[in-house]
DSSP file (Angstrom, degrees, kcal/mol; ACC not computed):
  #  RESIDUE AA STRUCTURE BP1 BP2  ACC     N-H-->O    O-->H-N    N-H-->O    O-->H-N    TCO  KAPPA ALPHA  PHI   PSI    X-CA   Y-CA   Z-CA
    1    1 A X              0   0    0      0, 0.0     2,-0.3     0, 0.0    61,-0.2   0.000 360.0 360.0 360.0 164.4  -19.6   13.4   -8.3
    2    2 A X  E     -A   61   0A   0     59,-0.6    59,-2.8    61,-0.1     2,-0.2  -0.981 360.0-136.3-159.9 128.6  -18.9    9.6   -8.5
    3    3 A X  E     -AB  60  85A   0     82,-0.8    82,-2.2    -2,-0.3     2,-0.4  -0.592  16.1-156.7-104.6 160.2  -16.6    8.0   -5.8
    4    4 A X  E     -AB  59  84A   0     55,-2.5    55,-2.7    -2,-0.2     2,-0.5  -0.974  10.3-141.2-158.0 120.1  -13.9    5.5   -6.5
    5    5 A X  E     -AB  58  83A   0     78,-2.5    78,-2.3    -2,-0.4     2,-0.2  -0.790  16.5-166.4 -93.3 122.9  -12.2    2.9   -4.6
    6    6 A X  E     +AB  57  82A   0     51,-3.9    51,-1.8    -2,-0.5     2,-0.2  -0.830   9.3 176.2-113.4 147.2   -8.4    2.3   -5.0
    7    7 A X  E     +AB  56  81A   0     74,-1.3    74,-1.1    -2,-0.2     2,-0.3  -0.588   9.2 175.0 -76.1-179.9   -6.6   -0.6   -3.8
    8    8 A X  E     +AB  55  80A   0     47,-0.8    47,-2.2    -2,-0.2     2,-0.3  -0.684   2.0 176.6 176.2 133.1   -3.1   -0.8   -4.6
    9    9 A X  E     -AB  54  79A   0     70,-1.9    70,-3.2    -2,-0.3     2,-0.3  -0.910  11.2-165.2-152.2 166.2   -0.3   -3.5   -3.5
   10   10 A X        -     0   0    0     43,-1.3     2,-0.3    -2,-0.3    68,-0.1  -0.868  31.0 -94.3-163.8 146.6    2.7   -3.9   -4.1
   11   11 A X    >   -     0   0    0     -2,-0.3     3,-3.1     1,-0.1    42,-0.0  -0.621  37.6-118.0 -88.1 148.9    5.3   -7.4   -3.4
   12   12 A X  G >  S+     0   0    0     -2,-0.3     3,-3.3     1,-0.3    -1,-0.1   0.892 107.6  66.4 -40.2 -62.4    7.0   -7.3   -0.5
   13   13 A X  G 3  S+     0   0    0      1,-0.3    -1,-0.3    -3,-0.0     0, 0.0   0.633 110.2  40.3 -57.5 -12.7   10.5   -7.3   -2.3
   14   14 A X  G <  S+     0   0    0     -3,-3.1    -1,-0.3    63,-0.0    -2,-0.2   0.013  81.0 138.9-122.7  63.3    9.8   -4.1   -3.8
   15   15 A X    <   -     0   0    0     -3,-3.3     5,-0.2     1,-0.1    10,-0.1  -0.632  51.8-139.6 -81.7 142.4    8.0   -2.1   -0.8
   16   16 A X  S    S+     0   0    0      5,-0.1     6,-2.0    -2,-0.1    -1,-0.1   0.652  77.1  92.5 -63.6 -18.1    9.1    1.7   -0.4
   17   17 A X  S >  S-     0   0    0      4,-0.2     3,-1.2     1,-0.1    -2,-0.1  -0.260  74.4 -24.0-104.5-179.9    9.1    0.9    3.4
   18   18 A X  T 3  S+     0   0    0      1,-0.3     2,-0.2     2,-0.1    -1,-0.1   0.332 111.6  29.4 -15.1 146.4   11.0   -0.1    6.2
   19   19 A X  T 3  S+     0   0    0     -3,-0.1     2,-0.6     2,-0.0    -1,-0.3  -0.972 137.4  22.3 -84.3   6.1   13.6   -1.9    6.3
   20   20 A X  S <  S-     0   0    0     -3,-1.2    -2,-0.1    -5,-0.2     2,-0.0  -0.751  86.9-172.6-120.2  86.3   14.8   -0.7    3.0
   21   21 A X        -     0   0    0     -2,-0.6     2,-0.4     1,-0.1    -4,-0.2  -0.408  13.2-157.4 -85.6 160.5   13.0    2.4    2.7
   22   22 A X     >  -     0   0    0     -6,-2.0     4,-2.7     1,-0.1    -1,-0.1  -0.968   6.8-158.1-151.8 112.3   13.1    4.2   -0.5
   23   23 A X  H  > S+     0   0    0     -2,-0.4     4,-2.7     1,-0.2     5,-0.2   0.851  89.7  52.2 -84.1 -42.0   12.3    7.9   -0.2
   24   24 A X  H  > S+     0   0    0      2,-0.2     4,-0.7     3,-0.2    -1,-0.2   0.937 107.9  44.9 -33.8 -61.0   11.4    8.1   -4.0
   25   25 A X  H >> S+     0   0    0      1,-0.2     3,-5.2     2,-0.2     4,-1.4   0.971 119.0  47.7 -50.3 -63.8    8.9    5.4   -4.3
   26   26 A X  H 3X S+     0   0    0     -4,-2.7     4,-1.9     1,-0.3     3,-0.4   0.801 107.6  53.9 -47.8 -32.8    7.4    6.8   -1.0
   27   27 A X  H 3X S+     0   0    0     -4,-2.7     4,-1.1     1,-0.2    -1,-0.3   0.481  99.4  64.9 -77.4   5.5    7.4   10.4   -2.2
   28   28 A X  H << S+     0   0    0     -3,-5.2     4,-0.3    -4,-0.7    -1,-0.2   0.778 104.0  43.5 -84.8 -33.2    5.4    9.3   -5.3
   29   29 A X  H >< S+     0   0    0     -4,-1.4     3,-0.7    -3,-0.4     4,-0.3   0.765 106.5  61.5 -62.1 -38.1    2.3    8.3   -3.1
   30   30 A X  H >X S+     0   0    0     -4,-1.9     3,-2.2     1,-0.2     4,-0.7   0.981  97.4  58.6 -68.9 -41.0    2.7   11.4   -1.1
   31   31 A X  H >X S+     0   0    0     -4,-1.1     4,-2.5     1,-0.2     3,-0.6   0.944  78.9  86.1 -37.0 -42.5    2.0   13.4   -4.6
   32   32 A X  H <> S+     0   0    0     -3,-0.7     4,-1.6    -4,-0.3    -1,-0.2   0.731  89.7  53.1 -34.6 -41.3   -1.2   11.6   -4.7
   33   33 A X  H <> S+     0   0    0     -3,-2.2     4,-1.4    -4,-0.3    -1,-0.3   0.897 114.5  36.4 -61.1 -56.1   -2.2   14.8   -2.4
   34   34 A X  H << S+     0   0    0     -4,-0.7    -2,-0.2    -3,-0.6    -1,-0.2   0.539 112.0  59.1 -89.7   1.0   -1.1   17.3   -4.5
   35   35 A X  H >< S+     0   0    0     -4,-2.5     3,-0.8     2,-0.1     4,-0.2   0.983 106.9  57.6 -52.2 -71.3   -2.1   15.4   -7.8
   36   36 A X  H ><>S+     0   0    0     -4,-1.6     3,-1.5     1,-0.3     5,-1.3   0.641 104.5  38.0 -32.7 -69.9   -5.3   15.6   -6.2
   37   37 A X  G ><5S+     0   0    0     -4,-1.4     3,-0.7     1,-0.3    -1,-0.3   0.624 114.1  61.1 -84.2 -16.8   -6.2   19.3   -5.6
   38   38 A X  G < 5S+     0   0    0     -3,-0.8    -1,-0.3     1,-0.2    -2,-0.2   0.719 115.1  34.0-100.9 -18.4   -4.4   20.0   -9.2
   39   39 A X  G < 5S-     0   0    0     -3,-1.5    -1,-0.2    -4,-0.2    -2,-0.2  -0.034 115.8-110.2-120.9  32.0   -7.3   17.5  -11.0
   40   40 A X  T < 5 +     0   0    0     -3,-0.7    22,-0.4     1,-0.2     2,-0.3   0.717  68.4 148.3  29.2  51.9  -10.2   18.5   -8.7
   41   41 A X      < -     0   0    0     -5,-1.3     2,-0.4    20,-0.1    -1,-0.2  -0.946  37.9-146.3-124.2 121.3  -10.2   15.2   -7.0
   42   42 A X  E     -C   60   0A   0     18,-2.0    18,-1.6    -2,-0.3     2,-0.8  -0.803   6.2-145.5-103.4 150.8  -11.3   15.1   -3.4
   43   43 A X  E     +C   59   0A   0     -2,-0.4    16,-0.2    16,-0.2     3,-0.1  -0.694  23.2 174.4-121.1 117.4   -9.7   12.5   -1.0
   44   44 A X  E    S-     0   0A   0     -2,-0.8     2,-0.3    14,-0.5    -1,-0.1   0.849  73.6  -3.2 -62.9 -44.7  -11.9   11.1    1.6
   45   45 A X  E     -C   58   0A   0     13,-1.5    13,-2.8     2,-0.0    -1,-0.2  -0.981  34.2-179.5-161.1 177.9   -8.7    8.6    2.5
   46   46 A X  E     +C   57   0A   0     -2,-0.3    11,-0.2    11,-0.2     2,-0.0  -0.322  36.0 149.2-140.9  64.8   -5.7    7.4    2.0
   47   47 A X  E     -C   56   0A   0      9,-0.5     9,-3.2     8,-0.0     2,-0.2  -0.324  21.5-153.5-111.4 158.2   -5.0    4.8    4.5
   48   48 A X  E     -C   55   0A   0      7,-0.3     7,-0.3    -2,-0.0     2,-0.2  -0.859  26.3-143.9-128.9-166.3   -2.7    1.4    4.7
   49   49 A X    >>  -     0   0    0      5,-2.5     4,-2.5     1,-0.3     3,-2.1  -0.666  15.0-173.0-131.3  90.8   -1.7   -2.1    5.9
   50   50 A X  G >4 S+     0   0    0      1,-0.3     3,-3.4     2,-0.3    -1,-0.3   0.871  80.5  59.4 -54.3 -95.3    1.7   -2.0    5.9
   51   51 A X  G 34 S+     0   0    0      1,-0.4    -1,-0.3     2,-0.1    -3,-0.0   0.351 111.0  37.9 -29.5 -38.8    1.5   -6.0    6.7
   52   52 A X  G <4 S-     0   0    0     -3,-2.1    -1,-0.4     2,-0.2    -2,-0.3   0.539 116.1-119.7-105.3 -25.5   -0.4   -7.0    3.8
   53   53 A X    <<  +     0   0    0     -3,-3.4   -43,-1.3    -4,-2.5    -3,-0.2   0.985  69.3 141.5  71.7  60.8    1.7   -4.4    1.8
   54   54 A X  E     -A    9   0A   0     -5,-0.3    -5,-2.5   -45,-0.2    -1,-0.3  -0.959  42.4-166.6-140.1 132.5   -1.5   -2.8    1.0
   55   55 A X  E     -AC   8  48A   0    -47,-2.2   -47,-0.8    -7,-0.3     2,-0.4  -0.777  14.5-156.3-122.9 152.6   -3.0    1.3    0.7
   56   56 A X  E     -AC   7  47A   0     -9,-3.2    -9,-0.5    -2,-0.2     2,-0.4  -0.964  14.3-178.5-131.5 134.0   -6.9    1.9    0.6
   57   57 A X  E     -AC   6  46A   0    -51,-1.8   -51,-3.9    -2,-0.4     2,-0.4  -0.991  15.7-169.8-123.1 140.5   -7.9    5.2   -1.1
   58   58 A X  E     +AC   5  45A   0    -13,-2.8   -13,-1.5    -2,-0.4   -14,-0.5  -0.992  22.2 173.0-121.4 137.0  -11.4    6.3   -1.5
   59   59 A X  E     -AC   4  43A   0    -55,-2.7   -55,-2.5    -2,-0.4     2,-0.4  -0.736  18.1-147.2-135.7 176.0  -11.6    9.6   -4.0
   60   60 A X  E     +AC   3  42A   0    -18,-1.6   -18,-2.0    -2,-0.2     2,-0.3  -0.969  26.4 142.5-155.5 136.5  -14.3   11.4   -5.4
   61   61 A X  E     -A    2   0A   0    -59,-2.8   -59,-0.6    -2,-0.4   -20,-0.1  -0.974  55.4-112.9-162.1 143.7  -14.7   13.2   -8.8
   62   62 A X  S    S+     0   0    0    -22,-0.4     2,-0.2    -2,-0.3   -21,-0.1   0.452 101.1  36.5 -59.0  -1.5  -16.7   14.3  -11.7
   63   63 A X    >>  -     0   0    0    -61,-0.2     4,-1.0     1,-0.0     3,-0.6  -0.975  61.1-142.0-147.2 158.8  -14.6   12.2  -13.8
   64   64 A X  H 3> S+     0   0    0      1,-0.2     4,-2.2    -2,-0.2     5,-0.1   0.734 102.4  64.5 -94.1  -5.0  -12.5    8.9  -14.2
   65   65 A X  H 3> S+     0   0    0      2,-0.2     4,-1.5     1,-0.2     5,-0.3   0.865 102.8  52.3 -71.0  -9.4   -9.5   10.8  -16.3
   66   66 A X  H <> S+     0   0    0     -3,-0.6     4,-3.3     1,-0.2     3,-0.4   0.959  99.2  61.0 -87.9 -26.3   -8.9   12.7  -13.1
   67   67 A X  H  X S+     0   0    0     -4,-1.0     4,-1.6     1,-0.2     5,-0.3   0.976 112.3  36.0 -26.1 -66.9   -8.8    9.6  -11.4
   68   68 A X  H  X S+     0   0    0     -4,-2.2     4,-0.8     1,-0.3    -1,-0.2   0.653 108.7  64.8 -96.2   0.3   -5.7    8.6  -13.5
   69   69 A X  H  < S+     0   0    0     -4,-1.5    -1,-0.3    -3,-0.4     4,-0.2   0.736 108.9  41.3 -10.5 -65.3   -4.4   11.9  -13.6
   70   70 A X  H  < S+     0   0    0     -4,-3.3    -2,-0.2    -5,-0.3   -35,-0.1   0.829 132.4  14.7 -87.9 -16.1   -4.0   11.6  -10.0
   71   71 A X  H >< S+     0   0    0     -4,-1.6     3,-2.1    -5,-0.3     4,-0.2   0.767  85.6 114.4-115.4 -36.2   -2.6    8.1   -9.3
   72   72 A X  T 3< S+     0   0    0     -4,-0.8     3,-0.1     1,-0.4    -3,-0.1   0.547  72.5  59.8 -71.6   0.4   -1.7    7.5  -12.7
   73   73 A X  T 3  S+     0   0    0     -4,-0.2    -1,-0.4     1,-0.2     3,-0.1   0.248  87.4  71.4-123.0  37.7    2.2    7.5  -11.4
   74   74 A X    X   +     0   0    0     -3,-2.1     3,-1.7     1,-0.1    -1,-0.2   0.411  69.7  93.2-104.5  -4.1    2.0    5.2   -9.5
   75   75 A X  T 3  S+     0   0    0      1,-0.3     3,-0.4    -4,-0.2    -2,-0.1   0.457  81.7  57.3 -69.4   6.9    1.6    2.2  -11.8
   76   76 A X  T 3  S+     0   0    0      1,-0.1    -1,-0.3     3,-0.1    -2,-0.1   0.581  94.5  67.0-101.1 -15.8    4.5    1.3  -12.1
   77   77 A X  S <  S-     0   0    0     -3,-1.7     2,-0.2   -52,-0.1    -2,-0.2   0.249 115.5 -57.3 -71.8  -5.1    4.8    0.9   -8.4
   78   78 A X  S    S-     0   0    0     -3,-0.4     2,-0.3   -68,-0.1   -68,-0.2  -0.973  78.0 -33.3 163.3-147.4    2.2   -2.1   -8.2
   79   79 A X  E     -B    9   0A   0    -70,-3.2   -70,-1.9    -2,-0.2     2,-0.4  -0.862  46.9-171.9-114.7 154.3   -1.0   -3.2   -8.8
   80   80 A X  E     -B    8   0A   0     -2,-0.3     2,-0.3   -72,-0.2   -72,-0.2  -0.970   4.1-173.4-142.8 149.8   -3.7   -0.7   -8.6
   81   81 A X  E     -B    7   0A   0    -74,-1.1   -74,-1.3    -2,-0.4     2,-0.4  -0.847   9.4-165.7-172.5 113.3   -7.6   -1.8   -8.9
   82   82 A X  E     -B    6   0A   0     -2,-0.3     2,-0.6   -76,-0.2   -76,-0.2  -0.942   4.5-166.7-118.2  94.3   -9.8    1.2   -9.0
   83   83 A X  E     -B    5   0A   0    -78,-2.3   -78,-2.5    -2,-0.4    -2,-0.0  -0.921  19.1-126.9-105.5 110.5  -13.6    0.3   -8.4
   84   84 A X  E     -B    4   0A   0     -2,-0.6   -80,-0.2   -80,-0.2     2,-0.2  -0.250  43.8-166.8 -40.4 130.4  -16.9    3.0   -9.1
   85   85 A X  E     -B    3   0A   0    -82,-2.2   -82,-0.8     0, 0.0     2,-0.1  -0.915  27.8-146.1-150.7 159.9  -18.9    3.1   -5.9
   86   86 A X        -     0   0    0     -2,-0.2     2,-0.1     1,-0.2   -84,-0.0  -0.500  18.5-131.8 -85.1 142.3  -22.0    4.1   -4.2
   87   87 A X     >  -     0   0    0     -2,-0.1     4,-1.5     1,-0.1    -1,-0.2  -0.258  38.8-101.0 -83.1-158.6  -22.7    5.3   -0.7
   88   88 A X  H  > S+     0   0    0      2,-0.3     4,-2.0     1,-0.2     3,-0.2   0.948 110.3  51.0 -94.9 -76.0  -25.3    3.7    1.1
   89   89 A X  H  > S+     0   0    0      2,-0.2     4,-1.6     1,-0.2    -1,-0.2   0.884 104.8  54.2 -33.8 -48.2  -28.1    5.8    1.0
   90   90 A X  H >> S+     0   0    0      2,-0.2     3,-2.1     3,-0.1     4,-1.0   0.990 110.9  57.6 -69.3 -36.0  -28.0    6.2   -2.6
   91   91 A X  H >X S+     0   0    0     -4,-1.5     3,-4.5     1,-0.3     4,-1.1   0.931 106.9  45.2   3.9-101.0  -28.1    2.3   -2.2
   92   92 A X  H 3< S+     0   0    0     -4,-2.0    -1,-0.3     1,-0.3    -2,-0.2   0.487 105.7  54.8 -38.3 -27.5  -30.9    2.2   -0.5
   93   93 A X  H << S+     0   0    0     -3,-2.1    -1,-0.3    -4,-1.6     3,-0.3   0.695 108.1  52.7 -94.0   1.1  -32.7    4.5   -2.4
   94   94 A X  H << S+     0   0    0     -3,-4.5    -2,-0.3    -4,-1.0    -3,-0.2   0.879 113.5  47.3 -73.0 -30.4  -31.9    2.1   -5.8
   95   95 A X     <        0   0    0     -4,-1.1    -1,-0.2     1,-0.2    -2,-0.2   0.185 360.0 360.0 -88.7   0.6  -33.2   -0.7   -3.7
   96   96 A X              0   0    0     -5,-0.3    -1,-0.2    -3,-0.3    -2,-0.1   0.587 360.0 360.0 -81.3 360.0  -36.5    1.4   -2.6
């Protein structure tokens, strides 16, 4: 399995949230859950910073189409920048 780190941000003027919240945009992230279990893609989190008008996901899968499978409607919704990564241990043992 091979884990994968999403940002994804979005300009201010067109944020789903407060104060002009927009129940669409926002239910399109919330799929991201049910994307998920439908493309065997697990998600470890899904977290944001609503200041910086930023979402952090870390997923994990045996492939990168389920990756865009699962997010892949959301692009229209920002910028999305999806990075392959290693835990730490396996790290460590690349570096042994």
């Amino acid at each position: 399995m091979t884990y994968y780190h999403i940002t994804f941000t979005h300009p201010p003027d067109i944020c789903p949230g407060e104060p002009n919240s927009d129940p669409e945009k926002i239910n399109a992230f919330a799929k991201i859950y049910d994307k998920s279990k439908e493309n065997n893609v697990k998600v470890h989190y899904f977290v944001a910073n609503p200041t910086e008008h930023k979402m952090f996901l870390l997923l994990e899968t045996t492939d990168y189409i389920n990756i865009e499978k699962t997010i892949g409607h959301t692009k229209k919704l920002g910028s999305i920048s999806i990075t392959p990564v290693i835990d730490f241990q396996t790290m460590k043992e690349l570096n042994s």
